[in-house]
Backbone as CSV, one residue per row, in Angstrom:
resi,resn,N_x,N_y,N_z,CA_x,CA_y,CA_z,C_x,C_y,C_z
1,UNK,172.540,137.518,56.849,173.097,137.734,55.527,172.199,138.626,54.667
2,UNK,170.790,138.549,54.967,169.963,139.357,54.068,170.356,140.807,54.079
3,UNK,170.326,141.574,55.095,170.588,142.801,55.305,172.036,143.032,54.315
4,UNK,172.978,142.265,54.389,173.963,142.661,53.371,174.238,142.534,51.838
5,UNK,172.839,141.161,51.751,172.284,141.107,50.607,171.426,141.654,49.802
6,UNK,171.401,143.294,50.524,169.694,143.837,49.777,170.308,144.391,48.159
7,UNK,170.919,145.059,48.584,171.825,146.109,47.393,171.482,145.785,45.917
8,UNK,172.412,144.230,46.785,172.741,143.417,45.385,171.453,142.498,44.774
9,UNK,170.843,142.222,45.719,169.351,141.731,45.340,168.605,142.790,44.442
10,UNK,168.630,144.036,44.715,167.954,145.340,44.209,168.136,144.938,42.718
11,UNK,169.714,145.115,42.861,170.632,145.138,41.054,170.155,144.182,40.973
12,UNK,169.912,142.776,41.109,169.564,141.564,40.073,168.151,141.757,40.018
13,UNK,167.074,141.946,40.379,165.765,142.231,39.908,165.542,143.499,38.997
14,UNK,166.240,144.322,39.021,166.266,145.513,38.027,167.157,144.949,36.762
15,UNK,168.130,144.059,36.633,168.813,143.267,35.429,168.008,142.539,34.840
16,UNK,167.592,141.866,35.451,167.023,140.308,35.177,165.463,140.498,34.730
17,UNK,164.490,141.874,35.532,163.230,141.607,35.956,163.018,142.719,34.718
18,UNK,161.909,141.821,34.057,161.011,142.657,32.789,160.206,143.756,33.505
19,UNK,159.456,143.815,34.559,159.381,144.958,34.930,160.071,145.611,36.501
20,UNK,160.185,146.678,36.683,160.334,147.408,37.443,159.512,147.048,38.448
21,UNK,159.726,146.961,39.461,158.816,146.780,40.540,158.304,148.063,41.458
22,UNK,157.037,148.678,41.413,156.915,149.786,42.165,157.726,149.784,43.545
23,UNK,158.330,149.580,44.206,158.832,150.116,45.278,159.831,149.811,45.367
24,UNK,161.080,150.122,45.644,162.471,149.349,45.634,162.429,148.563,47.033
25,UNK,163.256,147.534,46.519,163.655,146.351,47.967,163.940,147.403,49.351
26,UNK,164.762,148.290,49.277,165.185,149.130,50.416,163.970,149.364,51.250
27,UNK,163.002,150.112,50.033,161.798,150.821,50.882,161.171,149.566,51.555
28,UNK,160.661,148.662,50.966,160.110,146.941,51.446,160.726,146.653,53.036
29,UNK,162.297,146.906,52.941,162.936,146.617,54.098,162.848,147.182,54.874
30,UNK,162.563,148.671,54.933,162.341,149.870,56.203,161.335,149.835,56.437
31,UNK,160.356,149.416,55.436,158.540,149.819,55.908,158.459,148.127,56.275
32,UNK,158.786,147.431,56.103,158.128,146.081,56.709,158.669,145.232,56.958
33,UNK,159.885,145.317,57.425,160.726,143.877,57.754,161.072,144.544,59.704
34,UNK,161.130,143.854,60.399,161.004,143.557,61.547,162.727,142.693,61.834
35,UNK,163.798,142.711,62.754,164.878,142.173,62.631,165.255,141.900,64.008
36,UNK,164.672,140.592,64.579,165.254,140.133,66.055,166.660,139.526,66.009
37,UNK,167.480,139.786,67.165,169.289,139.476,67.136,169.495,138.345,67.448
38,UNK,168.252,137.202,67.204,168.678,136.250,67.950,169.579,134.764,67.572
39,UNK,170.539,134.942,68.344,171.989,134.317,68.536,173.118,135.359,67.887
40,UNK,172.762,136.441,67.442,173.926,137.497,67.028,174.112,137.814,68.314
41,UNK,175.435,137.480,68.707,175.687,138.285,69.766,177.253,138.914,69.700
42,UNK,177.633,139.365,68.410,178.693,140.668,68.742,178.302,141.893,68.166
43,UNK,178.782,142.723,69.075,178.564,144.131,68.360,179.322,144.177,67.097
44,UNK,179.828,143.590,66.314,180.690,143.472,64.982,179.133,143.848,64.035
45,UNK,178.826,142.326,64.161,177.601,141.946,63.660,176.761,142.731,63.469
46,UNK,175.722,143.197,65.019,175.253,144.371,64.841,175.116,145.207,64.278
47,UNK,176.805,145.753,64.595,177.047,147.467,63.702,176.678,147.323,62.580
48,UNK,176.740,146.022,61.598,177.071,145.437,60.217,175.458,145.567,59.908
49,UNK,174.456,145.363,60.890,172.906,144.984,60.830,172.500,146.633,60.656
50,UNK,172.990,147.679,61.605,172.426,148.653,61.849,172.607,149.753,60.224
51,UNK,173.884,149.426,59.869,174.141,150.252,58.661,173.302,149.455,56.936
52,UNK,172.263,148.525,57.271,171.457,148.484,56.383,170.026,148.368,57.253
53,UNK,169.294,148.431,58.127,168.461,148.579,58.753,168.293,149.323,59.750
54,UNK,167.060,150.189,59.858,167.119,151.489,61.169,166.586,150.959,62.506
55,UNK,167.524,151.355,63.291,167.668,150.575,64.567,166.310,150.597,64.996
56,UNK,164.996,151.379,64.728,164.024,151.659,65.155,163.656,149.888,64.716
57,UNK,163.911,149.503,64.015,163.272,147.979,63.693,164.154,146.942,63.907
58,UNK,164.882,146.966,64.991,165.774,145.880,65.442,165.029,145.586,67.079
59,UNK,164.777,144.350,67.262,164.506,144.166,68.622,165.528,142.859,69.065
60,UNK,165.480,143.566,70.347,166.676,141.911,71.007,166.479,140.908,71.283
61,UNK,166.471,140.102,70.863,166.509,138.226,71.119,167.488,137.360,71.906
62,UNK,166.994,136.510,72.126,167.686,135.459,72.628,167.408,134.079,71.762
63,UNK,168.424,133.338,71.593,168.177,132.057,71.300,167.808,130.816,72.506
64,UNK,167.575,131.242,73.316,167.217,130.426,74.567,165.977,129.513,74.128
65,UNK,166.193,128.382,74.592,166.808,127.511,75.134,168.064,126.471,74.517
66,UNK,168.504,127.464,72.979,169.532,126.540,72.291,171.262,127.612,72.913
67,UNK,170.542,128.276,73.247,171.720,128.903,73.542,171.740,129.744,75.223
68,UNK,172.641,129.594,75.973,172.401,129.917,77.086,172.233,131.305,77.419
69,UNK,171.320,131.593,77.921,170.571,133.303,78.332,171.896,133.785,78.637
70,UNK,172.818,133.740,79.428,173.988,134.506,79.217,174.602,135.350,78.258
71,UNK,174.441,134.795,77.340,175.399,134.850,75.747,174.672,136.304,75.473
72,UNK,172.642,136.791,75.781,172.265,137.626,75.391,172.542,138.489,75.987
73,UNK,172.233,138.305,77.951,172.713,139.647,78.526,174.155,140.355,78.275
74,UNK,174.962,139.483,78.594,176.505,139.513,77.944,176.783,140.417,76.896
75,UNK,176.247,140.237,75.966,176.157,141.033,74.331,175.136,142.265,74.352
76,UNK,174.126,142.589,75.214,173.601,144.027,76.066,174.861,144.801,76.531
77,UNK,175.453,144.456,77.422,176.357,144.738,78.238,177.361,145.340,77.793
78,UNK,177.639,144.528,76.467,179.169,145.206,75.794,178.296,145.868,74.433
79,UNK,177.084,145.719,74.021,176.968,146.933,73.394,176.567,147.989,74.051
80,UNK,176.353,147.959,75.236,176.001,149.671,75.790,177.226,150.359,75.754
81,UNK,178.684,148.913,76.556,180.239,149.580,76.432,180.546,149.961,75.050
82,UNK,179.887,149.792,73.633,180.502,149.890,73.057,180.157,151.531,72.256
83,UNK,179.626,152.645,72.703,179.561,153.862,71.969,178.752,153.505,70.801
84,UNK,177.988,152.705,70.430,177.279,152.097,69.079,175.707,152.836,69.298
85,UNK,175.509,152.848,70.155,173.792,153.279,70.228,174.183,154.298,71.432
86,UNK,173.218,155.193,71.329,172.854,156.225,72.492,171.553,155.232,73.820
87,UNK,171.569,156.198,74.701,171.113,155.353,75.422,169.317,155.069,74.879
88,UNK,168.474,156.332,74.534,167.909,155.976,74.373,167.624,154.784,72.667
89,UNK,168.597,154.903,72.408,168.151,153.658,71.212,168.627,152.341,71.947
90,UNK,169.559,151.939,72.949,169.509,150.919,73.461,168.255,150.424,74.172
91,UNK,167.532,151.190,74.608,166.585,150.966,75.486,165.285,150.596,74.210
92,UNK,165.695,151.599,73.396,164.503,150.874,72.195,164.861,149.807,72.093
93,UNK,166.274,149.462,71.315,166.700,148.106,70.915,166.245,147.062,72.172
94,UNK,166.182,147.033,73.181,165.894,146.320,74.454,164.779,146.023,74.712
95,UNK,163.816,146.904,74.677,162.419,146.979,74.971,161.313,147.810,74.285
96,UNK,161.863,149.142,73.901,161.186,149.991,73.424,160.074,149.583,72.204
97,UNK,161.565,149.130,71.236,160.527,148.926,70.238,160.004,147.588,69.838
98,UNK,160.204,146.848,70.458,158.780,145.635,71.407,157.508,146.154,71.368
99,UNK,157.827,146.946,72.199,156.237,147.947,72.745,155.706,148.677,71.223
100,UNK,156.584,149.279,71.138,155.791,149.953,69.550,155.988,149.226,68.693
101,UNK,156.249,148.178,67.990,155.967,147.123,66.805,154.911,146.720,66.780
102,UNK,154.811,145.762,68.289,153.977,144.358,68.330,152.647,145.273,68.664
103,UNK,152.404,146.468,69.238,151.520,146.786,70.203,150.926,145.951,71.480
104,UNK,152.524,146.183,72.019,152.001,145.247,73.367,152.890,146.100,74.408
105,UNK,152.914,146.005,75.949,153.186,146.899,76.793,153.944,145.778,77.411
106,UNK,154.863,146.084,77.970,156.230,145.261,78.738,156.355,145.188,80.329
């Protein structure tokens, strides 16, 4: 819900807030928020995640062990079918940017 809540979060701290805050919420969200998928598993969702956050900071999750590892590969599968990401941003979304966030090698 946050990601669809930034906007409007923005507008109520600029209403409400005696001062201005040097950086807007947006910038906060691109430079430092980090966004794992875990238990999102439709590309609905997704698409909905990607058009307020840059896919470069989405990594893929699983809810395992509350939810069965299926549900994640499954939801890989039909977002590669779904024309939503190119290949190489799936492969970020998958693994890539794992490796370049955390600084760790896969």
């Amino acid at each position: 819900m946050v990601p669809a809540m930034l906007d409007r979060a923005w507008a109520t701290v600029q209403k409400f807030g005696d001062d201005t805050p040097k950086r807007a919420l947006r910038e906060v969200w691109n430079e430092n928020v980090l966004v794992i998928t875990t238990g999102m598993y439709t590309v609905e969702a997704f698409s909905m995640l990607l058009k307020a956050t840059k896919v470069e900071r989405v990594m893929f999750g699983t809810d395992y062990p509350y939810d069965d590892i299926h549900c994640g590969s499954e939801f890989v599968r039909a977002l590669a079918g779904s024309g939503l990401l190119t290949q190489e941003e799936l492969e970020g979304f998958t693994w890539r940017n794992v490796e370049r966030l955390l600084g760790i090698a896969i």
